[in-house]
N, C-alpha and C positions, 0 to 999 in steps of 0.2 A: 417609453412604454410601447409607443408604435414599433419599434425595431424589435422588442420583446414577441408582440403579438403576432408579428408577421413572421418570426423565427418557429414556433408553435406553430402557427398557418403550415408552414413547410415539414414539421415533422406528420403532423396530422395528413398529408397527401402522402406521404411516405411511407406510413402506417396502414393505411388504405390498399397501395401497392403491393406492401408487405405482405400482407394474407392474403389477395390476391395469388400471389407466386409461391405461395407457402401452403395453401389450403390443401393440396392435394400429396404432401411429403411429410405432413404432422400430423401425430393423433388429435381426438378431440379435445383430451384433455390438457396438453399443453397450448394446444388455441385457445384454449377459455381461456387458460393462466394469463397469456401473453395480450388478450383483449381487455382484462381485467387490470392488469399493469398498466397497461398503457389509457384507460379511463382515469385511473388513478393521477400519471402524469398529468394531463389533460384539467383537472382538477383544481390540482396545485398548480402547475405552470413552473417556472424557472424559479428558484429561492432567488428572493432579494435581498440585501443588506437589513432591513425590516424585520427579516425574520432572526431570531436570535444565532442560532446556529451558524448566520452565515454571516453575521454581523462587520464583520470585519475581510468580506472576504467576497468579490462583485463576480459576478459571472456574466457581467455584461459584453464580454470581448464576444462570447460564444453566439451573444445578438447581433455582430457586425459580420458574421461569416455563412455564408449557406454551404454545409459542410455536406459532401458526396456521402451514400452510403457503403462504404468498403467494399460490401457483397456484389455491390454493381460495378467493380474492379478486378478485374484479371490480371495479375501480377506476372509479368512472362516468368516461363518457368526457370530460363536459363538464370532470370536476374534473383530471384530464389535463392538457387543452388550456390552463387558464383558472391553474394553475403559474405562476409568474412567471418560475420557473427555467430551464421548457423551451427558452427561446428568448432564452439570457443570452450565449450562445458567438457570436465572431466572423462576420460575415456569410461569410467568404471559404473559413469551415470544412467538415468534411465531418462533420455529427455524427448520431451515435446517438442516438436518447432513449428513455431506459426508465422509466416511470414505475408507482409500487407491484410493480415486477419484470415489468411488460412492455412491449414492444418497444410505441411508438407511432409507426407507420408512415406516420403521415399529418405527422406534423413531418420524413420524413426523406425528399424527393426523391431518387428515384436516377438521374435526369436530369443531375446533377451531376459523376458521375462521371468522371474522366480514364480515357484507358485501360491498360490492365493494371492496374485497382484493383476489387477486388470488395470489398464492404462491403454486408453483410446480419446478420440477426438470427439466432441461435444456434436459434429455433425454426422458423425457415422454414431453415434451413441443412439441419436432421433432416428435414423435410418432404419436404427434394427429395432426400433420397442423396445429399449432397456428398458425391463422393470426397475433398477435403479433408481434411474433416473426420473422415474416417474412417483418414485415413492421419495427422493429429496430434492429433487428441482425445486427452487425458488419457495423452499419451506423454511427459509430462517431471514434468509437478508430481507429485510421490512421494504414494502414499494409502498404503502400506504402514507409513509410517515419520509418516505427517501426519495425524489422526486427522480434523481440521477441513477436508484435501484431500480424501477420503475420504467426506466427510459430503455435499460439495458435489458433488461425482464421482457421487455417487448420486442425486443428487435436483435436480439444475440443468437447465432448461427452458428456459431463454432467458437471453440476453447478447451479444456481438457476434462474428462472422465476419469477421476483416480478410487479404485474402490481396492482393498486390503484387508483381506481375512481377517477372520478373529484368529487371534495369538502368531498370527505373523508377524514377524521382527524384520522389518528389510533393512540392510544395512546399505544399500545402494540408495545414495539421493536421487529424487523424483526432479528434474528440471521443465520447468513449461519456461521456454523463452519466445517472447516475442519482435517480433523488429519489424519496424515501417518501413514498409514500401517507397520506393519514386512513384512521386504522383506531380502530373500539372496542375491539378486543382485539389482544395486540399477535401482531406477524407475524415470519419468517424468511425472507430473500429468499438467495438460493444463486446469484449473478449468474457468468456463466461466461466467460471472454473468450479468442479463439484469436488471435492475430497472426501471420500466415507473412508473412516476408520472404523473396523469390527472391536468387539470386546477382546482387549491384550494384546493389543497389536500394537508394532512401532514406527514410525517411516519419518524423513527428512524431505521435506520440499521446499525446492527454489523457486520461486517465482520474479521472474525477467522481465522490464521493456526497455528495448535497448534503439538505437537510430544508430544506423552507417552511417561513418566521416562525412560521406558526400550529401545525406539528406540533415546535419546537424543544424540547419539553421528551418529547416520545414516545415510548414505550418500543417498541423493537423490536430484533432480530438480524439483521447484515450478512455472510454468510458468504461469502466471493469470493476467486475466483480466475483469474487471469490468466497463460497461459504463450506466449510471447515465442518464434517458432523464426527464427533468420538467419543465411539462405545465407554463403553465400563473400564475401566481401567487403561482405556488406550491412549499413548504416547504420543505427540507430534513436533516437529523442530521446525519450524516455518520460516524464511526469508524472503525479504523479498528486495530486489532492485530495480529503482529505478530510475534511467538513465536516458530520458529521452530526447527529443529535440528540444532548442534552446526556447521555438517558436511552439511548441507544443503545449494541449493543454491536457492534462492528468489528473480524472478524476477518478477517484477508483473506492471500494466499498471492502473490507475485509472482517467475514462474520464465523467466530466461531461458537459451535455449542457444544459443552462438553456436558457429560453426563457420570454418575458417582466414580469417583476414584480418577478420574481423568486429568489429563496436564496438558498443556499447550504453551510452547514457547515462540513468539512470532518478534520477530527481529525486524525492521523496516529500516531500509535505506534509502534518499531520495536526493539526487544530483539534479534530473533534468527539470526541462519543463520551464513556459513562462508563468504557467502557472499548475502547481500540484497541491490539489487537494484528499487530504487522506483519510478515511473511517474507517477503525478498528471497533468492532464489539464483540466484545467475549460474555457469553452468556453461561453463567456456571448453575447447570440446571441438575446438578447431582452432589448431595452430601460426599465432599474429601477432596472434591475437583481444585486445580488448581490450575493457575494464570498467571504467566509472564508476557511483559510487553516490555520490549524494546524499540526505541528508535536515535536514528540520526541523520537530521536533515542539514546540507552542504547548500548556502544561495550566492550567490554573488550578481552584478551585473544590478538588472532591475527585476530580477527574477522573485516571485511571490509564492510561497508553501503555509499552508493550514492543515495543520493534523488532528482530529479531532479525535479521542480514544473515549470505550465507555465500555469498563469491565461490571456486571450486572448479576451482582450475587444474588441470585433465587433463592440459594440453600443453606443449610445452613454447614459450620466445620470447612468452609471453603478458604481460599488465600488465594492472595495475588501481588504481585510486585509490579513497578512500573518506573521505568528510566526513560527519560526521552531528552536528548541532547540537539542543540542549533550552534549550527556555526553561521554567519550571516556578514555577509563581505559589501560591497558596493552601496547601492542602493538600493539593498533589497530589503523585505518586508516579509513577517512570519507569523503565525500564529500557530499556537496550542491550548489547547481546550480538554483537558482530560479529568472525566467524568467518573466516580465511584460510587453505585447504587447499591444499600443496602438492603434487601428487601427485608419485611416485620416479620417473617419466619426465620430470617439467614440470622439466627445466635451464633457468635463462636464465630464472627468472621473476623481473617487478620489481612487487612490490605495495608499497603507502603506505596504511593506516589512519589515522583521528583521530576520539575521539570527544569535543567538548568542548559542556558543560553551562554554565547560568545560572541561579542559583539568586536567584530575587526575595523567597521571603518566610522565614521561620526554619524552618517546619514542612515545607516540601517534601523529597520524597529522593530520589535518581537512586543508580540500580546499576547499573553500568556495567563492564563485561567484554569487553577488547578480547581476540583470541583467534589464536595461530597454529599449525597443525600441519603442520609441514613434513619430508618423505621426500624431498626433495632434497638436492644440498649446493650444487649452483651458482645460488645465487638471492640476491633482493635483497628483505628484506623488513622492513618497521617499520610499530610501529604504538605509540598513547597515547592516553591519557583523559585529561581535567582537569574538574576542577570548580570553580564559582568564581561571584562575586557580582559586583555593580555597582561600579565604585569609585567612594568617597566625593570624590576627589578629582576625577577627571571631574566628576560631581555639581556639587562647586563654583564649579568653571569654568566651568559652563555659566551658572551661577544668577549668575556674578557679572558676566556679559554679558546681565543682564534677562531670561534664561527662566525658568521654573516651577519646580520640582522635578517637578512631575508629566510634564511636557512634554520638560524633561532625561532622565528616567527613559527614556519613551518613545524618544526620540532614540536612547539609548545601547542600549538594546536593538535597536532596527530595526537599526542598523549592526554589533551582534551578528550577526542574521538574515539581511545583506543579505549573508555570504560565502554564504549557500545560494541564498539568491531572488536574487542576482546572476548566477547558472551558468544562469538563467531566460531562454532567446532572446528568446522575445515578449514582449515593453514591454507592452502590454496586460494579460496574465494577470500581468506577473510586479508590477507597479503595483497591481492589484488584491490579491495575494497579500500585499503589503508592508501597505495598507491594513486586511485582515482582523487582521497582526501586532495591530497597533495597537489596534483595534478588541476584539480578544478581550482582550488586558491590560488594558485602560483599568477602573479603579477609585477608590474615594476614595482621595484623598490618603493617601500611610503613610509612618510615619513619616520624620524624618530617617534617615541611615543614619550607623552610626557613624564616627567618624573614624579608625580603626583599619582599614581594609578592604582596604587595598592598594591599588596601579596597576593598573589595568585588572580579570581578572578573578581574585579571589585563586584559587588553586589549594586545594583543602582534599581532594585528593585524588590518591598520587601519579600521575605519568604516568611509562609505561613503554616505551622505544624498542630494539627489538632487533632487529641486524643481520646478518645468513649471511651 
């Protein structure tokens, strides 16, 4: 608790600093917001294990580090540009790049543009008085209730500005990528992303954080948040990856609201990180809206992922689907926690949960808590978990047509992964994505697996389906 408090001690001088150097480059209204966030932090303080939400899931590491503010880091330009990362996304893309937490301007023509698509950096957004931004900044993701939304609400400097006409269809993905800096000491970067879609409009956004070969073992914190707003009938394909340092901790916040007639499909992938924690809320605040959620998280080593989802039906005539897949290798440890609120007006809602796990070696653990609270009576809603291992008898099958065991292994798991990275449009990213599977599991040879294991993936934990 003394490590706690003195960690708080140090944001609190930080904060102070903060608007000092900020007071004269910000309206007043985003100062209020960002002193109001940060009281809020301040408040609560760091979640404990105590607190339900995080039950399973300690943020104590983040007490044993006094982490630099990114902003008071100048990333030389040359090491920027000279990135391998920077310039990995598809020629035909529209991307962002932010490298050590800032906007690098000279990778990102805006020549490019179609029109009704603005796409600028979160710090030249403040600069000019976006009305925008001042009409959806920090209107959806909760800092009252999110201590980590809150922390970022206060102290976020830069990340991306996406706004898109009404009935614009852009058929060019939106990429925001980010990648961490070399640093001696390690850093906190607070990456902040607005997405406004107009009524009928469409667009595709990736969102990236990725770590060079040479910083993959470097420690640092990812605090981000991203809040999603779409009109009336507008379209969104969302992705995200991420792939950070092995020593890295990844916390990040993904809030969308839709409004009548509106769809959102968010996909989540997550490799890196000693530790990633992930919040998805989709808030279906208009009769017809609907919500997809996908994910799949890759651990191995001693590497630790909590996904916690919470689709929040306001209205009523809404739907939503929900896939979330683990693979879990080593020693690693996982959790998911996904949530389905009914609200007592939402009649006529149809949601589907599932949350099914792979467990490759003896020691790994998945906690997994599918969740629904329902105030209606006319709805349609299920949901289940399973847990469960390789079968032995696949295994054989495969080996008795001249593959490997290691090779089999592999095989059997991708086609695991590929109900997630299959929902994946672009053949490009999503071949890529399949590859990294691969690539993050691949280890020596272990053992045979016993003959005892089941068909497919044995279950070793029940699944629960329940229907209003």
């Amino acid at each position: 608790m003394i490590a706690v408090k003195e960690q708080q001690e140090i944001y609190f001088k930080s904060f102070a600093e903060f608007e000092k150097r900020r007071a004269a480059k910000e309206p007043s209204w985003l100062q209020a917001i960002r002193k109001r966030a940060f009281d809020h932090f301040a408040d609560s303080g760091f979640p404990t294990t105590r607190n339900e939400e995080w039950k399973y899931t300690s943020v104590a590491p983040l007490t044993r580090v006094s982490f630099r503010p990114a902003a008071d880091y100048l990333a030389p330009k040359g090491a920027r540009q000279s990135s391998e990362l920077l310039q990995s996304n598809p020629a035909d893309s529209i991307a962002l790049y932010f490298y050590a937490g800032q906007f690098v301007e000279e990778l990102t023509p805006a020549s490019n543009l179609p029109p009704g698509v603005k796409v600028t950096s979160l710090a030249k957004a403040i600069a000019s008085g976006s009305p925008l931004l001042e009409k959806h900044f920090a209107r959806y993701a909760e800092s009252t209730q999110q201590p980590f939304v809150a922390l970022n609400t206060a102290f976020a400097e830069d990340g991306a500005l996406v706004e898109i006409s009404p009935d614009v269809v852009l058929s060019q993905p939106i990429y925001l990528c980010y990648v961490a800096g070399p640093s001696h000491e390690p850093l906190i970067y607070h990456p902040r992303n607005l997405v406004v879609l107009g009524r009928g409009s469409q667009a595709t956004v990736v969102e990236q954080y990725l770590s060079p070969g040479q910083q993959n073992q470097q420690l640092y914190f990812t605090n981000a948040v991203t809040e999603l707003a779409l009109g009336e009938n507008a379209r969104v394909d969302y992705i995200k990856e991420q792939d950070e340092s092995r020593q890295a901790i990844h916390i990040a916040t993904l809030h969308f609201h839709l409004e009548r007639s509106s769809s959102a499909t968010a996909t989540s992938i997550g490799f890196g990180g000693s530790l990633d924690r992930e919040d998805v809320i989709a808030v279906l605040d208009g009769p017809g809206a609907e919500c997809t959620l996908n994910g799949l998280y890759v651990t191995t080593g001693s590497q630790h992922v909590d996904n916690h989802t919470t689709i929040d039906h306001a209205k009523p005539h809404c739907s939503s689907r929900e896939l979330y897949k683990g693979i879990l290798d080593g020693k690693s440890t996982g959790v998911f926690n996904g949530k389905i609120v009914v609200r007592k007006d939402a009649q006529k809602t149809d949601s589907k949960q599932s949350n099914k796990n792979l467990l490759l070696a003896e020691d790994c653990v998945i906690n997994t808590k599918p969740q629904l609270e329902i105030y209606a009576d006319d709805v349609k809603c299920t949901h289940g978990a399973t847990i469960g291992q390789i079968d032995a008898e696949s295994i054989f099958y495969l080996r008795s047509r001249g593959i490997g065991h290691e090779q089999a292994r592999a095989m059997l798991t991708l086609a695991f992964a590929n109900d997630v990275l299959g929902k994946i449009k672009s053949e490009p990213l999503r071949a890529r994505l399949a590859e990294l599977v691969v690539e993050k599991l691949a280890r020596k040879p272990a053992p045979e697996p016993a003959a005892d294991m089941g068909i497919g993936t044995r279950e070793r934990a029940s699944s629960s389906m329940h229907e209003h």
